[in-house]
C-alpha positions in Angstrom: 12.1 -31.3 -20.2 15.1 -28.8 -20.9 12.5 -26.4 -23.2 10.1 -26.3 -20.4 12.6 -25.7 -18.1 13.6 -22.9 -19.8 10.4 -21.5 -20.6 9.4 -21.5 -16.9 12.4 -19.9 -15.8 11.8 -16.9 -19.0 8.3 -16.7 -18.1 9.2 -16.2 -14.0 11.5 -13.9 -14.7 9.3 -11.6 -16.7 7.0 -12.0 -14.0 8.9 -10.4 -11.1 10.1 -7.6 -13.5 6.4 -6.7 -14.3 5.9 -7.0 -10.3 8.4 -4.4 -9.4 7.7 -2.2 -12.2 6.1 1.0 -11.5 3.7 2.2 -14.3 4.6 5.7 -15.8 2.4 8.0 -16.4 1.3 8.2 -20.5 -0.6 11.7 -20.0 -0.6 14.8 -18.5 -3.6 13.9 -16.6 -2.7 10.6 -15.3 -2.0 10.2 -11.4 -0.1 8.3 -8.9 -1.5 7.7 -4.8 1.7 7.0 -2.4 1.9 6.6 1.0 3.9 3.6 3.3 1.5 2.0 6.2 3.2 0.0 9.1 1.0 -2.3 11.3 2.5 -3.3 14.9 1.0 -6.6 16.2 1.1 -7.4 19.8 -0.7 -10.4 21.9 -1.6 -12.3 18.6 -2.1 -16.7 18.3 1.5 -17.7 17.2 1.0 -20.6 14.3 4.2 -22.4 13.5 6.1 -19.3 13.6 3.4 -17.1 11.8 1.8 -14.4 13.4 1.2 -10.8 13.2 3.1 -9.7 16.1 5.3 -7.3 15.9 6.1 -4.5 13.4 5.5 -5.4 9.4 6.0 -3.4 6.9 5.1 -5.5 3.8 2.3 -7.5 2.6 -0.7 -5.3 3.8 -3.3 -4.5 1.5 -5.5 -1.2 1.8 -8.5 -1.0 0.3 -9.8 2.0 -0.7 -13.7 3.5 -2.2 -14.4 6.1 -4.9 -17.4 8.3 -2.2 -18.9 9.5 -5.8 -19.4 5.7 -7.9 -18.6 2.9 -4.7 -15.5 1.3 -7.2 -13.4 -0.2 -4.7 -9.5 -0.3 -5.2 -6.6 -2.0 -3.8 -2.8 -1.3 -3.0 -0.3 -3.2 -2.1 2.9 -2.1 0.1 6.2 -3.1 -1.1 9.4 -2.6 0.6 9.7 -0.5 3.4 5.6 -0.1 3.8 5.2 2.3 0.8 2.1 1.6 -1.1 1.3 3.3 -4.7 -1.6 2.9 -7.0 -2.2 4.6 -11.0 -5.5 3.3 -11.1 -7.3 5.7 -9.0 -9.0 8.7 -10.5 -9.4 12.0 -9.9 -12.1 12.5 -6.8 -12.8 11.5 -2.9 -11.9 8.4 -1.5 -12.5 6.3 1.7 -10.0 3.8 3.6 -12.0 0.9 3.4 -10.2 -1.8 5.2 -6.6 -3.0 6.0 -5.2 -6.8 5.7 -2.4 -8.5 6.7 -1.2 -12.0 5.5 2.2 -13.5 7.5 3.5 -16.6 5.9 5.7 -19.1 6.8 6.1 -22.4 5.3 3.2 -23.6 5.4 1.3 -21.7 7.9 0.0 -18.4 8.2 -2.1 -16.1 10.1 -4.0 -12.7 9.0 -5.8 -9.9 10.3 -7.9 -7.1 9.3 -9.6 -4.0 10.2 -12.3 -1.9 8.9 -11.6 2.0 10.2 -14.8 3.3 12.0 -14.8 6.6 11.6 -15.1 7.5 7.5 -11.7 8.2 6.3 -11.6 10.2 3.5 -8.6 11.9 1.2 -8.7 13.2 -2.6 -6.7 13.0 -5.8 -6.0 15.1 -8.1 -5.5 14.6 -12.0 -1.9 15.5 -12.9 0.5 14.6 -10.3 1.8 12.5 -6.9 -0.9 12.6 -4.0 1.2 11.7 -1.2 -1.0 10.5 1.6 1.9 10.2 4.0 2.3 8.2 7.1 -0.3 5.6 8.6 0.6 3.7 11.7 -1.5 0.7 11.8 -1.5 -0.7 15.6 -3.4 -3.4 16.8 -3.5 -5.4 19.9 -5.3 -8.8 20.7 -8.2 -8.4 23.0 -7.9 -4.6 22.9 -8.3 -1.7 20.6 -7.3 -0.9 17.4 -5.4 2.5 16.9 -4.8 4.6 13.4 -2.4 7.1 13.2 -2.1 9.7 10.4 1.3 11.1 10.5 1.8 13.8 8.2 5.8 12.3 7.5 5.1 12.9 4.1 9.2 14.3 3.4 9.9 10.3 5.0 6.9 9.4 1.9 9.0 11.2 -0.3 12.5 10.1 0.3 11.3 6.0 0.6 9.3 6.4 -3.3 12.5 8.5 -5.1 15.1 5.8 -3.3 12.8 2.5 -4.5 12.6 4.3 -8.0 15.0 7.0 -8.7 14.7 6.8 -12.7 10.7 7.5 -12.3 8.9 10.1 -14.5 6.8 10.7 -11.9 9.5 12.3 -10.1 9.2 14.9 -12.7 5.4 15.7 -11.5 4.3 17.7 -8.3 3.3 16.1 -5.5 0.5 17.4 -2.9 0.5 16.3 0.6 -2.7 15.1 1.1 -4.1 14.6 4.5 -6.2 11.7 5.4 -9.1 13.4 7.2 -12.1 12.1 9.3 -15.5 12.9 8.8 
């Protein structure tokens, strides 16, 4: 019992280190996508004390579309909102949809939203697209509002503080707006 014990607690462990690991980049043409997302509830169900009222900063899920082969993506904020993905390459992209899972205990209660106007950015091989600020606000029986706030110096600041010892922090980074079109 002691053994597998042990081997859950190894195996755990290695687990959240590959969670909060950010991939380096392993050649000069390899990119990284950043930006930090906050959604603001208001008016939402209450279930056992989960709900997505008021402001949350982690656990939203963006999904995103290559315009050029329809691949779909996902990213994932971690602290503080920021969000970061190495697996998108080079081209023009679309915000497909935002989620939000609030958990507690055993209950929970979600959200999402599908933008209705085509939200498009693009990256570039090489280096940090910072996408900036989106503010993410919706309210029950009402509508649902997206802000793109340039902030991308707050972008920044929030990606070299999680991970100071990055290599990406040795590569340029383009502000990238998101646009509508």
């Amino acid at each position: 019992m002691k053994v597998i014990s042990a081997i859950f607690v190894v195996c755990a462990f290695f687990i959240l280190i590959g969670c909060a690991t950010l991939p380096e980049p392993k050649s000069e043409n390899d990119n990284l996508v950043i930006g930090i997302i906050v959604h603001t509830g208001e008016g939402y169900a209450n279930y056992s004390g989960a709900t997505v009222n008021g402001t949350h900063f982690s656990g939203i899920e963006l999904v995103v579309k290559n315009t050029s082969t329809n691949e779909e993506y996902k990213m994932f904020t971690k602290k503080n909102g920021l969000f970061y993905s190495t697996e998108l390459p080079e081209g023009s992209y679309r915000l497909e949809q935002f989620y939000l899972k609030v958990t507690v205990g055993n209950a929970w209660a979600d959200m999402y939203s599908t933008p209705s106007n085509n939200l498009i950015f693009t990256v570039t091989a090489g280096g940090v697209t910072n996408l900036g600020m989106i503010n993410w606000d919706g309210k029950s029986r009402g509508s649902t509002n997206y802000d793109y706030g340039k902030l991308y110096d707050v972008v920044e600041d929030e990606f070299r503080t999680q991970y100071p010892k990055s290599e990406w922090l040795n590569r340029s980074f383009s502000n990238v707006r998101i646009q509508r079109s």
